[in-house]
C-alpha positions, 0 to 999 in steps of 0.5 A, a space after each residue: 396740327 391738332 385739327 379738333 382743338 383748333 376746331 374747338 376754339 374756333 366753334 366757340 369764339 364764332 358761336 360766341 360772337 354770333 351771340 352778340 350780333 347786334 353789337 358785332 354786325 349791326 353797330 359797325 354797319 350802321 355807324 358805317 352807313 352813317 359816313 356813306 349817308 354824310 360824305 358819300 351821298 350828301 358831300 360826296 355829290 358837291 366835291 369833285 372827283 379825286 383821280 378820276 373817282 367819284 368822291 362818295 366812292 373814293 372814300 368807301 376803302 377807306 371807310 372799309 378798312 377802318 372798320 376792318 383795323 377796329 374789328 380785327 384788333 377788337 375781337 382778337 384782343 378780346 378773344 385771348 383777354 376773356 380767358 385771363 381774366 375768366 381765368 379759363 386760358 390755364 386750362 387752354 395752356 395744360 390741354 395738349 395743344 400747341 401755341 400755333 394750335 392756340 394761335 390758329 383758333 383765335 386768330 383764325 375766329 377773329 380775322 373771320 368775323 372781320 372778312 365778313 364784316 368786310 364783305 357785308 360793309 361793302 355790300 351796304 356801300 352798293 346801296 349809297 355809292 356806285 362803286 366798282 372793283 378792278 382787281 377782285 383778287 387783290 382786293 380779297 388779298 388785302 382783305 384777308 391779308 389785314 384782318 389776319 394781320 391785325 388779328 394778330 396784332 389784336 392778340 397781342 394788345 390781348 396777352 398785354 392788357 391786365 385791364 379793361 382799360 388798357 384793352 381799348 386804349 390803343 385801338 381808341 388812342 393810335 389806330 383809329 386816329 392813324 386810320 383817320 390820318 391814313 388817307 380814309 377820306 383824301 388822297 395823300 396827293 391833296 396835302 401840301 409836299 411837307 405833310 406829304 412825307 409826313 404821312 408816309 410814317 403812318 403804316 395805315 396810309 400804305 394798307 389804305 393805299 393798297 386797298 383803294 388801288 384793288 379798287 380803281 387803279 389809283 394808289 398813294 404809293 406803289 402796289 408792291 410797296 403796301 405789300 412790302 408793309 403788310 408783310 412786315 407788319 405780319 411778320 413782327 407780329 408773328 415774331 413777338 408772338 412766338 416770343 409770348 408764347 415761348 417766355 409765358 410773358 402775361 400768359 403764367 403768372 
């Protein structure tokens, strides 16, 4: 492992975001602590408990892990895509650096920057909504876990993308809207038996599910079965990257 061009890319995609901290931290943040002030303080206090949770911190993994699928996919994506376009990655894929030196930079950089954000939404949560956490341990698994996942999944949407607009149209189009549908304010338990197993298609429903269980003990479905499905999910993705890297798709022209 060439640890100093992995080194270098990662240097360079945290220097440049740290450039843009406004639109980085302090716009996921505010937009954040938006949904704690609606659904949390003010909602939150007229609903019921859902499983024995209040509903102000119910809602908080969920509104942590849509803001962790958006940023992961967001950076990453952006990441790989600013070199396309500048025209700068030919001179990443003449450097003798391997592709899992590449991939390790950039993926490594965005899935930072999203842990971070993680953290710090949760540290924000702590001012509108008590909260506590079961599993600590868990609850960092899941957190690395997804960031690194749909990093990885970012970089694809990166290699795939030949516009600005295609950049944006998945995270806008299907994973937001699926973050939504995943259990992000409710429990899965609430909809009737039909959307019940309607739901289940959703892949966010299990990092949701997962994650929320880190938190209090209560999950849609088993631990093990979330697992199951991060693991999955990482693992298609490692696939069609190694795919990309080998064949050059939308890397050479």
């Amino acid at each position: 492992m060439n640890r100093h061009a992995v080194g270098a890319i990662y240097r360079f995609e945290m220097a440049r975001w740290l450039r843009t901290l406004l639109q980085s931290i302090a716009a996921p943040i505010l937009s954040t602590s938006l949904y704690f002030v609606v659904f949390g303080a003010a909602i939150g206090t007229r609903m019921g408990e859902i499983e024995g949770v209040s509903y102000g911190a119910f809602i908080i993994p969920g509104l942590v892990m849509l803001s962790l699928l958006s940023e992961s996919i967001s950076n990453a994506s952006f990441g790989i895509y600013m070199p396309k376009w500048s025209g700068t990655i030919y001179e990443v894929l003449s450097a003798p650096v391997s592709a899992l030196e590449i991939l390790a930079g950039y993926v490594g950089a965005a899935a930072t920057k999203s842990v971070l954000l993680g953290l710090l939404i949760l540290a924000t949560a702590r001012v509108f909504v008590p909260y506590s956490i079961a599993h600590p341990v868990w609850m960092a698994l899941f957190l690395v876990l997804t960031a690194v996942t749909f990093s990885l999944f970012g970089f694809i949407l990166g290699v795939w993308a030949d516009s600005w607009e295609k950049l944006q149209i998945v995270p806008l189009m299907i994973v937001t809207p699926l973050a939504f549908l995943g259990g992000s304010f409710y429990s899965i338990a609430m909809l009737p038996p039909l959307w019940q197993k309607i739901a289940l298609v959703n892949p966010v429903v299990y990092l949701i599910s997962g994650f929320r269980w880190s938190f209090y003990g209560v999950a849609d479905v088993h631990i093990g079965v979330s697992l199951a499905m991060i693991a999955l999910f990482l693992t298609l993705c490692i696939g069609v990257i190694a795919w990309i890297f080998r064949t050059g798709y939308r890397l050479r022209r």
